[in-house]
C-alpha positions as CSV (number, residue, x, y, z in Angstrom):
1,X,-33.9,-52.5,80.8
2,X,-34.5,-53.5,84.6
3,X,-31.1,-55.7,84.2
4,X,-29.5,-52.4,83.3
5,X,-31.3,-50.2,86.1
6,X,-31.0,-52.8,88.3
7,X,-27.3,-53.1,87.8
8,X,-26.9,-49.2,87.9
9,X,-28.3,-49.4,91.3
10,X,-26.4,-52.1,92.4
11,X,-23.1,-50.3,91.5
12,X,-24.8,-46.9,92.8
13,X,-25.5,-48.5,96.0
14,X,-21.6,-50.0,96.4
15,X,-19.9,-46.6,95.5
16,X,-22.9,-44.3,98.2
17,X,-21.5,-47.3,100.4
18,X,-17.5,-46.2,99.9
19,X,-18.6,-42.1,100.3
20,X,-19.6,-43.5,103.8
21,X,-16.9,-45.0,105.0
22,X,-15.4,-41.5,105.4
23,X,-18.0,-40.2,107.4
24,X,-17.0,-43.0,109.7
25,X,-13.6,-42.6,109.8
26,X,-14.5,-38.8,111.0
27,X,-16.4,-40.4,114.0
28,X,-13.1,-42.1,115.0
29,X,-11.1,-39.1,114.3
30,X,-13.0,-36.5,116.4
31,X,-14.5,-39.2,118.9
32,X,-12.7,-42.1,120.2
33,X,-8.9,-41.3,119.1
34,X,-9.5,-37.2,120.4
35,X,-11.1,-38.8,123.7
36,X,-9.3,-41.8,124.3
37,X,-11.9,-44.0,124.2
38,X,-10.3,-47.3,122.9
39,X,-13.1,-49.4,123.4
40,X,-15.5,-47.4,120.7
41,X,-13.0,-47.9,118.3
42,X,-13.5,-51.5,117.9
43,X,-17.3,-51.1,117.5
44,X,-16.7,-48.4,114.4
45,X,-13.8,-50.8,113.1
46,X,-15.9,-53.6,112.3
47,X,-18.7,-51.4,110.7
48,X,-15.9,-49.9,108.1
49,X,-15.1,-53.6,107.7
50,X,-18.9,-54.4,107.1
51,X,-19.2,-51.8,104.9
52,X,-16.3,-52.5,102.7
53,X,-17.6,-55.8,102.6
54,X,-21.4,-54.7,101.7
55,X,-19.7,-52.9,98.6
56,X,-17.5,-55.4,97.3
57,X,-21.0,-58.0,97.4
58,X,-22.6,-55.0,95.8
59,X,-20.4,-55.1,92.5
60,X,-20.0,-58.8,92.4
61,X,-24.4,-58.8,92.2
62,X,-23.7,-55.9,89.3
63,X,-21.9,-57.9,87.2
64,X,-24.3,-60.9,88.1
65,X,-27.3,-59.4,87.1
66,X,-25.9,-57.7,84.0
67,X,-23.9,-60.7,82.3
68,X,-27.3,-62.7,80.8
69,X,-29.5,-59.9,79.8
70,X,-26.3,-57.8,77.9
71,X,-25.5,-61.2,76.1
72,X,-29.0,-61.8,74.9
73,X,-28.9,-58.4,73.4
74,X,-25.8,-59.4,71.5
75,X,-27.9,-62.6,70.0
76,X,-31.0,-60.6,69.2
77,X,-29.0,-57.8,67.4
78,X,-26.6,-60.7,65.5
79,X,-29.8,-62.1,64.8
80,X,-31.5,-59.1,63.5
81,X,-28.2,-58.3,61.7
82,X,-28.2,-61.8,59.8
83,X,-31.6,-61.9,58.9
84,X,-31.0,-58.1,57.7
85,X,-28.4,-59.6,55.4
86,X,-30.3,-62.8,53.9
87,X,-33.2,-59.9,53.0
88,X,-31.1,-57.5,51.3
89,X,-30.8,-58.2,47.8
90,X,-28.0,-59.4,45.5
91,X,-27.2,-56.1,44.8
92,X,-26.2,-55.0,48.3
93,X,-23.8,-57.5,48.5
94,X,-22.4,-56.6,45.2
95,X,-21.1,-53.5,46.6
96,X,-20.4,-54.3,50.3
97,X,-17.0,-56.6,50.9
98,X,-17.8,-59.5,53.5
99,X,-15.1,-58.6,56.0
100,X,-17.0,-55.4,56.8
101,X,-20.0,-57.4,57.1
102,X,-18.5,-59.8,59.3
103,X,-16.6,-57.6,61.7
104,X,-20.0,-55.8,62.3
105,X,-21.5,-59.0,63.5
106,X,-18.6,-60.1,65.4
107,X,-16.3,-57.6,67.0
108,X,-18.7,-54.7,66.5
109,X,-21.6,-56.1,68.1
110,X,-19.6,-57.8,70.9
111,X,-18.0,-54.1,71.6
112,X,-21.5,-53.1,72.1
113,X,-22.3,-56.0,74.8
114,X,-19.2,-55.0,76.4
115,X,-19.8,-51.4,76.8
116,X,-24.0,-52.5,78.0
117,X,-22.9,-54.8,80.7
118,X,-20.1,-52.4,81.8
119,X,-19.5,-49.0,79.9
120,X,-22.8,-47.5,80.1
121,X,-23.9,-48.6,84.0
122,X,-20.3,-47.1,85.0
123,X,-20.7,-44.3,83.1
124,X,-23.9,-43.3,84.5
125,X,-23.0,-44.4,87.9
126,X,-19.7,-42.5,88.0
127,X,-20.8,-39.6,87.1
128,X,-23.6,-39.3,89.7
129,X,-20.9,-40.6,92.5
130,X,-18.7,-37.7,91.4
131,X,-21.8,-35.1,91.9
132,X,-22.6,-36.9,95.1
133,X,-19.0,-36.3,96.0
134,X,-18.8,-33.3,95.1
135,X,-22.0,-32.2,97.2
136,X,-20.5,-34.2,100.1
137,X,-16.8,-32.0,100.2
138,X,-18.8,-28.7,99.6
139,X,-20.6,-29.6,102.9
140,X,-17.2,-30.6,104.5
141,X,-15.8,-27.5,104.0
142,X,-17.1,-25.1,100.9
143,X,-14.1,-23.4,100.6
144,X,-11.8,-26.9,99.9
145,X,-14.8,-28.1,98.1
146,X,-15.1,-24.9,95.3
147,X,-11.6,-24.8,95.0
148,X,-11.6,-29.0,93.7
149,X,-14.3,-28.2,91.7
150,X,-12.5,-25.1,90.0
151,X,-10.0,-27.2,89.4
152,X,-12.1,-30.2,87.4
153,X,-13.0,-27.3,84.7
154,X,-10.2,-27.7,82.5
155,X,-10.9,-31.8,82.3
156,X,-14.7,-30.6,81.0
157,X,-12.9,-28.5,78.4
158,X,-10.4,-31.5,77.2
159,X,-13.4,-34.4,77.2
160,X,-15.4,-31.8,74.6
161,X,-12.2,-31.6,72.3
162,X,-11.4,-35.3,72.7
163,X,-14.9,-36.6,71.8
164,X,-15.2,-34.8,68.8
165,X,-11.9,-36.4,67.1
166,X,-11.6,-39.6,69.0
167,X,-15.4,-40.1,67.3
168,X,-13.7,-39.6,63.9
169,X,-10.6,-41.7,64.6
170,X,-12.4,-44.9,66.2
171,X,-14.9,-44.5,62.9
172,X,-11.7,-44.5,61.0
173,X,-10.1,-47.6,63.5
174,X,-13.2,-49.7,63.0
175,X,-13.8,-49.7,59.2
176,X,-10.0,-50.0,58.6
177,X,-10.2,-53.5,60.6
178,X,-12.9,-54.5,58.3
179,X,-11.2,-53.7,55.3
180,X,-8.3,-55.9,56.9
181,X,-10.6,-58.7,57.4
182,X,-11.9,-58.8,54.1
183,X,-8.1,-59.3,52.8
184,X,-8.0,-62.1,54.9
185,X,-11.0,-64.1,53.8
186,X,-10.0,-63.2,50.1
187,X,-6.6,-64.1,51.2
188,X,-8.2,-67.4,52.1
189,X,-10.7,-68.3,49.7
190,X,-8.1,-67.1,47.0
191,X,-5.2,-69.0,48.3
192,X,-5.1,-71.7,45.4
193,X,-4.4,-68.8,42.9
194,X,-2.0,-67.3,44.9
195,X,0.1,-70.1,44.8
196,X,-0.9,-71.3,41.2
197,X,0.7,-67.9,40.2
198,X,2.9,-67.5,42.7
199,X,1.9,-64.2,44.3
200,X,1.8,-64.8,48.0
201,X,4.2,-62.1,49.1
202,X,2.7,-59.4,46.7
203,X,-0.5,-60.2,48.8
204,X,1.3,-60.1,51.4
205,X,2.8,-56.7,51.2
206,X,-0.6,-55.5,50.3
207,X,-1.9,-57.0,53.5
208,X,1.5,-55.1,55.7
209,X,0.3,-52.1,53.9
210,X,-3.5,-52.3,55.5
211,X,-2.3,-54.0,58.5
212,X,0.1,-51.0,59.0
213,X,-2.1,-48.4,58.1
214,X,-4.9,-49.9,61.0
215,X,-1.7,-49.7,63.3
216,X,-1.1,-46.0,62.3
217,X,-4.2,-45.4,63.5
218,X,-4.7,-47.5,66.7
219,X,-1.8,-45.1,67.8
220,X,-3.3,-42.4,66.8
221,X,-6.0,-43.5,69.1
222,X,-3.8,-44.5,71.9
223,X,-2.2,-40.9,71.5
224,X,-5.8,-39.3,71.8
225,X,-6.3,-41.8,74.9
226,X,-3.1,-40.9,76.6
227,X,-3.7,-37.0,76.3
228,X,-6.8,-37.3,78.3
229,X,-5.5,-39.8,80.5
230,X,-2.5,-37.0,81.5
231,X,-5.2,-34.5,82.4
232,X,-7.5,-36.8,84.2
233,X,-4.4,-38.1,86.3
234,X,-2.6,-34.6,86.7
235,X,-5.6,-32.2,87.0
236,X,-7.2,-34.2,90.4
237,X,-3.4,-34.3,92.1
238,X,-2.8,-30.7,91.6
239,X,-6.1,-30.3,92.9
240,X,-5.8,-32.4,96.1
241,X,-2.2,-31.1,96.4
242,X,-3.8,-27.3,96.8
243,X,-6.5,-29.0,99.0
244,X,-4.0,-29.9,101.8
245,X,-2.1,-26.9,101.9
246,X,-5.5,-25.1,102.3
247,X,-7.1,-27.7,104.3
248,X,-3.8,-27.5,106.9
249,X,-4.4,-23.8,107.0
250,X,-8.0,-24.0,107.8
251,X,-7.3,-26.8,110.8
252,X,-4.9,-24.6,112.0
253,X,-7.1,-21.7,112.2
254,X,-9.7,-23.9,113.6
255,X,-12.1,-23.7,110.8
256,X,-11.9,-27.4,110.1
257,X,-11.0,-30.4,112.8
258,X,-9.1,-33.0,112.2
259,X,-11.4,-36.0,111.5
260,X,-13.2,-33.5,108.8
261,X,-9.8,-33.3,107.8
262,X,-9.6,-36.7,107.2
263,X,-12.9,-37.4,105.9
264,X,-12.3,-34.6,103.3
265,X,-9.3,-36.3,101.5
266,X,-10.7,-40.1,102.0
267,X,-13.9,-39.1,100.1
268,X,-11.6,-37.4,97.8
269,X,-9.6,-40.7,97.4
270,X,-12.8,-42.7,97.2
271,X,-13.4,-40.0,94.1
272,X,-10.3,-40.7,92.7
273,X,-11.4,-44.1,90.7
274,X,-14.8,-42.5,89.0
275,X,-12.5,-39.4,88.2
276,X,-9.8,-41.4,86.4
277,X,-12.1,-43.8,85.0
278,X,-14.5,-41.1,82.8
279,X,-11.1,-41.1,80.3
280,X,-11.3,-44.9,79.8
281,X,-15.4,-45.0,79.8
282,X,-15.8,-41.7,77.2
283,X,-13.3,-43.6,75.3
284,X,-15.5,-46.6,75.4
285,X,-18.9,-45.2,75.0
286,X,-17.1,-43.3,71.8
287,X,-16.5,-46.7,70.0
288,X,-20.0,-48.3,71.1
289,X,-21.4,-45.6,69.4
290,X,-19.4,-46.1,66.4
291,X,-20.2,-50.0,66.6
292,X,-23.5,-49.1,66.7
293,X,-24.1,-46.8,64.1
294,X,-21.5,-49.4,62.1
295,X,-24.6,-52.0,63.0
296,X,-27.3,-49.6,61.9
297,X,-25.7,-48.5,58.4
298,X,-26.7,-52.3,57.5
299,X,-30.4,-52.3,59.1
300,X,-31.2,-48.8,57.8
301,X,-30.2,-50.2,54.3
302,X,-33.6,-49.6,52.0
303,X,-34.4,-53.0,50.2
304,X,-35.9,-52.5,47.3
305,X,-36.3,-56.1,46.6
306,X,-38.8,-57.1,49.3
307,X,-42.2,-58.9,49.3
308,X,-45.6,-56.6,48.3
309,X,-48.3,-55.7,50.9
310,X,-50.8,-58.0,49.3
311,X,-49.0,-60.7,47.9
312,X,-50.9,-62.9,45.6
313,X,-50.3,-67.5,45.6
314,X,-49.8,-69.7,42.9
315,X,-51.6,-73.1,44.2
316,X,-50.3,-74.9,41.0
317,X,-48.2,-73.7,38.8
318,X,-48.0,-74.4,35.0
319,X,-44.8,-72.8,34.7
320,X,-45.3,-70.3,31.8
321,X,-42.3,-67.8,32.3
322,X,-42.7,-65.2,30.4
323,X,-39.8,-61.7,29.6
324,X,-42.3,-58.5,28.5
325,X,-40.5,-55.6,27.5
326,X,-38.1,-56.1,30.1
327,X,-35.1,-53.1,31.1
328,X,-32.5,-53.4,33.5
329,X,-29.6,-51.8,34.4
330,X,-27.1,-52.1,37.3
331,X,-27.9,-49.5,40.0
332,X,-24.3,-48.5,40.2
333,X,-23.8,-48.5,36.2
334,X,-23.3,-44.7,34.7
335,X,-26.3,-43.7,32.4
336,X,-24.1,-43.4,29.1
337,X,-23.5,-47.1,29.3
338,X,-27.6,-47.8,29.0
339,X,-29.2,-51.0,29.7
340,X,-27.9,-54.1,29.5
341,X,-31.7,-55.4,29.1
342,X,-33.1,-53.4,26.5
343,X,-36.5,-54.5,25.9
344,X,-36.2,-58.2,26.0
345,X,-39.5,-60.5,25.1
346,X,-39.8,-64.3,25.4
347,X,-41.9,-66.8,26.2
348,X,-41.4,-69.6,27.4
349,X,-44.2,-72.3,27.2
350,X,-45.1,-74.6,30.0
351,X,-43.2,-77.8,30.0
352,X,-40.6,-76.2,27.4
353,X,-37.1,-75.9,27.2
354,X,-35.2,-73.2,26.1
355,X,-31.7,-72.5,25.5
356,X,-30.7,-69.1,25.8
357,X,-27.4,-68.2,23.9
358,X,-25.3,-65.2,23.1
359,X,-21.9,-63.7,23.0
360,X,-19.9,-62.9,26.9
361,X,-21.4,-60.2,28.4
362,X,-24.7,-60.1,26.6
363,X,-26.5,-60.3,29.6
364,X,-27.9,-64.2,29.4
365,X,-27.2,-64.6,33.6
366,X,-28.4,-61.5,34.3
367,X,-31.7,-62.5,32.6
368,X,-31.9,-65.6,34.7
369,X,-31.3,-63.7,37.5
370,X,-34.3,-61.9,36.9
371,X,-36.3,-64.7,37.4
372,X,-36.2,-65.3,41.1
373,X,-35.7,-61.7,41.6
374,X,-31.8,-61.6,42.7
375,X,-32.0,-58.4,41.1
376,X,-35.9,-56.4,39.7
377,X,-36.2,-55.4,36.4
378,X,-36.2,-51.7,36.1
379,X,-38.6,-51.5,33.4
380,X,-41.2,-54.3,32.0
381,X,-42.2,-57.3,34.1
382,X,-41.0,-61.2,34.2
383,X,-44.4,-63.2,35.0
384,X,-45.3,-66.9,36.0
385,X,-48.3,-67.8,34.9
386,X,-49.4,-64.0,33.9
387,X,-48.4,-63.1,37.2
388,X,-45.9,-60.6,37.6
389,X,-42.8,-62.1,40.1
390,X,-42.9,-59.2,42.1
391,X,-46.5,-59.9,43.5
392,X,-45.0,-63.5,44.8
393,X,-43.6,-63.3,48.0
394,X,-40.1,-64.4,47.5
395,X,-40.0,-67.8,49.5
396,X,-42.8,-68.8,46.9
397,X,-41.3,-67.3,44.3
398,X,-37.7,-69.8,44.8
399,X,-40.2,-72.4,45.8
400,X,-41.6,-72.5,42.0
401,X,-38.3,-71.5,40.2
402,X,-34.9,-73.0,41.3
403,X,-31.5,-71.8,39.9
404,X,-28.2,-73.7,39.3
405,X,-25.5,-71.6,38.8
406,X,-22.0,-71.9,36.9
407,X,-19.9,-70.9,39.9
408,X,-21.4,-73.7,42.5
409,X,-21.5,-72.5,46.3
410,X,-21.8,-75.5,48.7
411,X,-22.3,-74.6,52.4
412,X,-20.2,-75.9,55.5
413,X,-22.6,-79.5,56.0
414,X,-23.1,-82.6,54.5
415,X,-23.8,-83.9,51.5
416,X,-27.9,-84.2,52.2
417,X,-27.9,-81.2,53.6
418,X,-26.9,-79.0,50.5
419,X,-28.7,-81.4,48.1
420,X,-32.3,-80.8,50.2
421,X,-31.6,-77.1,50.9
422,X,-34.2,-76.5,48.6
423,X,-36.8,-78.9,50.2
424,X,-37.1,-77.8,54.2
425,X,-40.1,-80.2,54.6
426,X,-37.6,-83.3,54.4
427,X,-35.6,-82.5,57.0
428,X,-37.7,-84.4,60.0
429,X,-35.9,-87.4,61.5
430,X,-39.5,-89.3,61.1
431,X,-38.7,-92.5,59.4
432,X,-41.7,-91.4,56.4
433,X,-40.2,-88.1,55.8
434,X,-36.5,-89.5,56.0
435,X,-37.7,-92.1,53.5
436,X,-39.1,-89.7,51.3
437,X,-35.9,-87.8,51.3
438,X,-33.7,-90.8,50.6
439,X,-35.8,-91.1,47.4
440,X,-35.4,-87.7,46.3
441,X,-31.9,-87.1,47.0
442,X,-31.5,-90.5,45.6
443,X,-33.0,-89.7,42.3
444,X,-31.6,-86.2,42.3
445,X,-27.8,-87.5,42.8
446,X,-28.8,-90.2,40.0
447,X,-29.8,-87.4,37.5
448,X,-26.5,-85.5,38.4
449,X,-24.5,-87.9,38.0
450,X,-23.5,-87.2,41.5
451,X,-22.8,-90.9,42.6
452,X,-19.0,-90.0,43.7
453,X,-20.7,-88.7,47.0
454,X,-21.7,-92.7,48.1
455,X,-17.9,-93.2,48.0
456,X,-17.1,-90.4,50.1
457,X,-15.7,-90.7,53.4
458,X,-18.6,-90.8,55.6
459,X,-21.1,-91.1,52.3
460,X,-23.6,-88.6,51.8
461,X,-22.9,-87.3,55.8
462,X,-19.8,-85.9,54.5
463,X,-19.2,-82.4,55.3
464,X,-17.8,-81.2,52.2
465,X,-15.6,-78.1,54.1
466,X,-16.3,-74.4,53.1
467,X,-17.7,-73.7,49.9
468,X,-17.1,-77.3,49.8
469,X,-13.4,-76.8,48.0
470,X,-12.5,-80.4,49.3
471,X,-14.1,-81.0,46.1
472,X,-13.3,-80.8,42.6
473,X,-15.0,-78.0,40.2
474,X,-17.1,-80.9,38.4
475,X,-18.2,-82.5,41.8
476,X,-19.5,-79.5,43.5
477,X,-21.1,-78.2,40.0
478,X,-23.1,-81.5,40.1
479,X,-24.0,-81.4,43.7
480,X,-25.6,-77.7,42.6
481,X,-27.2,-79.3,40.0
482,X,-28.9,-82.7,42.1
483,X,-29.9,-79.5,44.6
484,X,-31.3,-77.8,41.9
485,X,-33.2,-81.0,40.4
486,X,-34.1,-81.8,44.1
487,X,-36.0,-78.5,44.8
488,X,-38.8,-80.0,42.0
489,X,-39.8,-76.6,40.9
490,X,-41.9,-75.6,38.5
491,X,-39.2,-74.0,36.1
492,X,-35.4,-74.9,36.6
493,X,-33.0,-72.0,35.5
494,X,-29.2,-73.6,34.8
495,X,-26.8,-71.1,34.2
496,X,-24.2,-73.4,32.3
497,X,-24.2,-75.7,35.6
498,X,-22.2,-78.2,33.2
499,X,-19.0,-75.9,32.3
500,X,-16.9,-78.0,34.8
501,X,-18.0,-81.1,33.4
502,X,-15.7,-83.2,31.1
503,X,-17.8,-84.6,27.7
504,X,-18.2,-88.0,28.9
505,X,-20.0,-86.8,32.2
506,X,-21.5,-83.8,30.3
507,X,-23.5,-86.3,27.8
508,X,-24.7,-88.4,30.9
509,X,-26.1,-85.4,32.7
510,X,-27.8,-84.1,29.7
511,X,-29.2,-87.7,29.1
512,X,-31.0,-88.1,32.5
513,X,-31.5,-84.0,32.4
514,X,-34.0,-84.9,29.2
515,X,-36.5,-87.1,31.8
516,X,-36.7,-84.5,34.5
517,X,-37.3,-81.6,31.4
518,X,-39.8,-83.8,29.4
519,X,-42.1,-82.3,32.5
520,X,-40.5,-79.2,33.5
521,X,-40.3,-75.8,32.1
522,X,-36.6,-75.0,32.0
523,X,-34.4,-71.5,30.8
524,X,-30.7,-72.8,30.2
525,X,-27.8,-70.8,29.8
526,X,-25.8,-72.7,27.0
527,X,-22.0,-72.5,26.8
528,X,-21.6,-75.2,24.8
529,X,-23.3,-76.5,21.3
530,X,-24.2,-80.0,23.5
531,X,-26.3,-77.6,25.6
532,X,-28.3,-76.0,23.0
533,X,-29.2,-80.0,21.7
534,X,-31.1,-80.8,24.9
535,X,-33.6,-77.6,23.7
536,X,-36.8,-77.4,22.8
537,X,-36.2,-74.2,21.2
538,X,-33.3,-71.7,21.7
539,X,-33.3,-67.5,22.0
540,X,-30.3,-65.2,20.7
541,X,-29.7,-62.4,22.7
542,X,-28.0,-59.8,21.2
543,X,-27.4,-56.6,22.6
544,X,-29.8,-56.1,25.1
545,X,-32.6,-57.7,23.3
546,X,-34.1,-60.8,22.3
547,X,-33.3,-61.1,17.9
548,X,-34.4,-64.3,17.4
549,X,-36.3,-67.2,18.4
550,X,-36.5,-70.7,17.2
551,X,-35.0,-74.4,17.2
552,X,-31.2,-74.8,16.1
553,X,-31.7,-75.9,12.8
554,X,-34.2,-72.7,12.1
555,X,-31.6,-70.3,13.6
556,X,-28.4,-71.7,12.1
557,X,-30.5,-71.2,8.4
558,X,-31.7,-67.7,9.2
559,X,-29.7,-65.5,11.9
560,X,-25.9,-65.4,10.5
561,X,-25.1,-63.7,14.1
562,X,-26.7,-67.2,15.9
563,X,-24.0,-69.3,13.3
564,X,-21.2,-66.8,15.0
565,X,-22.4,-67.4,18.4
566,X,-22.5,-71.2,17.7
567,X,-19.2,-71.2,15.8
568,X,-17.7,-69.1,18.9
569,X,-19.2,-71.8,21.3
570,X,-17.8,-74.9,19.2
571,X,-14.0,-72.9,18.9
572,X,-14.3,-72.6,22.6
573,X,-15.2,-76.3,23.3
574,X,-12.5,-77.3,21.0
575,X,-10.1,-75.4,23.3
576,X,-11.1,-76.6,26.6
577,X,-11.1,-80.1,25.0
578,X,-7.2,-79.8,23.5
579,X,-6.6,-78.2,27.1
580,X,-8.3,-81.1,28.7
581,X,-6.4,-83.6,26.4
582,X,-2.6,-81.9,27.5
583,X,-3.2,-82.1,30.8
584,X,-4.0,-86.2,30.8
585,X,-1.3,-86.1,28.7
586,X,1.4,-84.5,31.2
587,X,-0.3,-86.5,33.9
588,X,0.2,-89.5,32.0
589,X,3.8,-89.0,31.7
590,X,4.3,-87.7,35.3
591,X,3.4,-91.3,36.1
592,X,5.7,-93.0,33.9
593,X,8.5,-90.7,35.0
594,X,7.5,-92.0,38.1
595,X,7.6,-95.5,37.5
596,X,10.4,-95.2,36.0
């Protein structure tokens, strides 16, 4: 805050310093040029030179002590944004597309900076010149002075309709352009299906379509902008314009002299620029506080997924997860659609492996989802140990349970880097730490079957791009997987991280998977019949709810919906295998066409 009052006074100080030039120039007026005095003219000269030059040092120091503190509010509000954003839960981000969240972090919040450093000390500053100014030509002359003033009325009038629907148009400006930038990353991220299927220019007249509707309504706000900027320009020369027939009156009457005169209109001039500018700076200050309150709509967000007052530690867990009545709906699902948890129970017994299995849309990933508390259960409790998840903070929480999921998300960084996300304390560059980290992401890569990364460009410090998409489906799903196996949790969670994975590979994975389970309690999402073999036991979920419990052979003999689930699985697998088979196939003869 002193930056900002410091500044204000800086730029008060420069524009007090133009309001006396005038005074001056009356001196020179009424004194030396009535009297003929040349020599006093010089002396007065080089003071409005000194002057001028005393004001144009006093802006340059405003923008010098403004520029660091306005950008260090920028990084502690981005900051405060992002950390908003990895605290909000799963479901926020469900609902909320990334290019809004991303144009409040960038142009949003580097709107607000701008108007900081230079909006709000002119606006301040401008106005207070102008009732300086104003005071100043009332003592000039009252009569000239009332009659400027008179005329500034209808200006008052326009900025109190303006703000009220330039406020609903920037609101409208702002959310359109993040609406635009969301079609753009999707754009982006979705580009090899838009070429697969050959549907670049539909999304591209979808994107004209937004892109033209955000146009419709930047002119809407450069028509707004405009209309005030005709008053603000018009209203002050109609006013000056009556001021120098009156003012010529009064000097010829004898009421006024010349210098006063002269001083009159110069003060007026020097009023001219905070006059003009209150247009351009309402404007401004209008979309600041549309940024902001843009910025706040994500920090005011309630999240109902947080850690508890008096949160309880796990020194060393056994990993015991266990399901108890648990209920859970979407928050945005109607009621007449119920839960899609409906009283689940299940235990799972430290050191055990369970396949959980159903038919598409049964809920098996929401379930594991539950675990790490992406989402809270609505009703009943998910415990580790016999204690309930929720009285865990969450950093403990993922530090006991990790997750690999189907749809793999690799980050913008190397190899290393995404395998030890989950283990912080190897990232020292000490040569026992670095060691230790070699062996685990070593051994995690091993059980992944990850080894492609050592023939990677620059080996395991490849970046692997965003999302890493320079790899294949398989490749990154195994890189989630070594991350997952790196973390060394108490109880892995796989949600069919092996979907990707061709049979060969697939048996591998689930061969060295069988060492790092023998010890660990694990709750696996099975796809495929392979998946359910590497189980100790395996738990049907069927609508909502937890039917049956047992190993394979017990199910297949007793649940005849478990035999249609598994059948299901094996006609699906015998698909993807055929699929698998035609496209060697057609590769195969690509290359002898080739050759050939």
């Amino acid at each position: 805050m002193w930056a900002l009052a410091a500044s204000a006074a800086a730029a008060l100080l420069a524009q007090l310093v133009s309001l006396t030039i005038p005074q001056v120039l009356q001196w020179i007026v009424d004194g030396p040029l009535t009297d003929g005095d040349r020599g006093a003219i010089v002396p007065l000269s080089l003071l409005v030179f000194g002057l001028g030059a005393l004001e144009a040092a006093m802006f340059a120091l405003r923008r010098w002590i403004v520029l660091t503190p306005s950008t260090r509010v920028e990084a502690r509000m981005r900051n405060a944004l992002y950390a908003k954003l990895q605290d909000l839960p799963v479901s926020f981000h469900d609902r909320w597309p990334s290019g809004q969240l991303l144009s409040r972090a960038v142009s949003d919040l580097g709107l607000v900076r701008r108007w900081l450093a230079f909006g709000l000390v002119l606006l301040v500053v401008n106005l207070l010149v102008i009732v300086i100014g104003a005071a100043i030509l009332i003592s000039m002359s009252w009569v000239l002075g009332l009659v400027y003033l008179a005329c500034s009325v209808p200006l008052w009038i326009v900025g109190y309709r303006f703000e009220g629907r330039y406020s609903e148009v920037s609101r409208r400006s702002q959310d359109q352009s993040g609406d635009l930038a969301t079609a753009v990353e999707e754009s982006v991220h979705g580009i090899r299906v838009l070429k697969a299927f050959g549907r670049g220019k539909h999304a591209l007249s979808t994107f004209r379509a937004q892109a033209e509707s955000l146009r419709s309504t930047e002119i809407e706000k450069a028509r707004l902008d405009a209309n005030i900027w005709v008053w603000i320009l018009v209203v002050p020369a109609v006013a000056l314009a009556i001021c120098l027939v009156l003012g010529v009156w009064l000097a010829a009457q004898g009421e006024l002299t010349v210098g006063e005169l002269v001083a009159f209109f110069a003060t007026a001039t020097v009023l001219a620029w905070p006059i003009e500018s209150i247009g351009f700076l309402l404007a401004f200050s209008l979309d600041a506080r549309t940024a902001t309150d843009r910025f706040f709509d994500i920090l005011d967000e309630p999240n109902r997924v947080g850690d508890p007052a008096r949160p309880v530690s796990i020194e060393r867990p056994r990993g015991e997860l266990a399901f108890t009545d648990v209920h859970f709906r979407y928050q945005d699902s109607p009621e007449r659609f119920g839960d899609l948890l409906d009283g689940v129970d299940l235990v799972l017994r430290p050191g055990e492996t369970m396949a959980l299995v159903g038919l598409t849309g049964c809920g098996k990933t929401t379930m594991t989802a539950l675990t790490t508390r992406l989402y809270d259960v609505t009703g009943g409790s998910v415990t580790l140990d016999g204690v309930d998840v929720r009285a865990l903070t969450r950093e403990e929480l993922r530090r006991h349970i990790a997750m690999a999921f189907e749809d793999a998300t690799l980050f913008s960084a190397s190899v290393r880097e995404n395998v030890l996300l989950g283990r912080p304390e190897l990232a020292g560059d000490d040569p026992e730490t670095r060691a230790e980290a070699d062996r685990v992401l070593t051994e995690a890569l091993r059980i992944a079957q990850a080894g492609f990364a050592y023939d990677l460009p620059e080996g395991l410090e490849t970046k692997v791009g965003e999302e890493g998409m320079s790899l294949s489906g398989g490749q990154r799903q195994r890189l989630a997987l070594a991350r997952a196996v790196a973390a060394d949790p108490a109880v892995l969670v796989l949600d069919d991280p092996l979907s990707a994975l061709d049979v060969a590979t697939e048996e591998k994975v689930e061969a060295e998977l069988r060492s790092v389970l023998a010890d660990t309690t694990a709750l696996i999402v099975a796809h495929r019949p392979s998946t359910v073999m590497l189980a100790d036991r395996v738990a049907l979920l069927e609508e909502g709810r937890i039917t049956a419990v047992g190993t394979h052979q017990e199910l297949l003999r007793d649940s005849e919906h478990y035999r249609f689930v598994i059948s299901s699985l094996e006609d699906e697998e015998r698909r993807a295998e055929a699929q698998e088979a035609d496209l060697f196939d057609d590769d195969l003869d690509d290359r002898k066409e080739a050759v050939r």
